[in-house]
C-alpha positions, 0 to 999 in steps of 0.5 A: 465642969471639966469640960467648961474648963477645958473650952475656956483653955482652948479659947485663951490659947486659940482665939478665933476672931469673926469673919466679916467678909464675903461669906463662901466656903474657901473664904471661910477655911482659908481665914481659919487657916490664916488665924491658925497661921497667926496663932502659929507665928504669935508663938514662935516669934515669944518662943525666939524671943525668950531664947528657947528657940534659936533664930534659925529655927524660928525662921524655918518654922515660920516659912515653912508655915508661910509656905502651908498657907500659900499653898492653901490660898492657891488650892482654895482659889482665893486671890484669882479675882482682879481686886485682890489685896492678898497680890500686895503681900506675895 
């Protein structure tokens, strides 16, 4: 039972969505790390908002998990094709 409990926490505060796109592998990981990058932001941005982390801080951690994520982009190779949308947002 336990255990039953401690999957539920995990999908309330870890939320995974399905993927509906291209199905190859460097897809697959960058949207996990793209969600777990959104997760990441969801809380900072509550946590600066409640006035339990300063504004400053909320912005260092949030480029800092900006910067993760684009370098997992640049290793996986997603975005090197011509018809790319992900070229809008760097």
């Amino acid at each position: 039972m336990e255990n039953s409990n401690q999957r539920d926490k995990e999908k309330l505060l870890y939320p995974h969505a399905r993927y509906y796109g291209q199905i190859k592998p460097e897809n697959l990981v960058f949207n996990a790390n793209l969600q777990e990058f959104s997760q990441k932001v969801s809380y900072i941005s509550c946590l600066e908002t409640s006035g339990k982390l300063a504004p400053q801080e909320a912005y260092d951690k949030i480029k800092a998990l900006w910067k993760q994520l684009k370098r997992s982009k640049k290793e996986l190779g997603i975005g090197n094709g011509s018809s790319d949308i992900t070229k809008d947002i760097t």
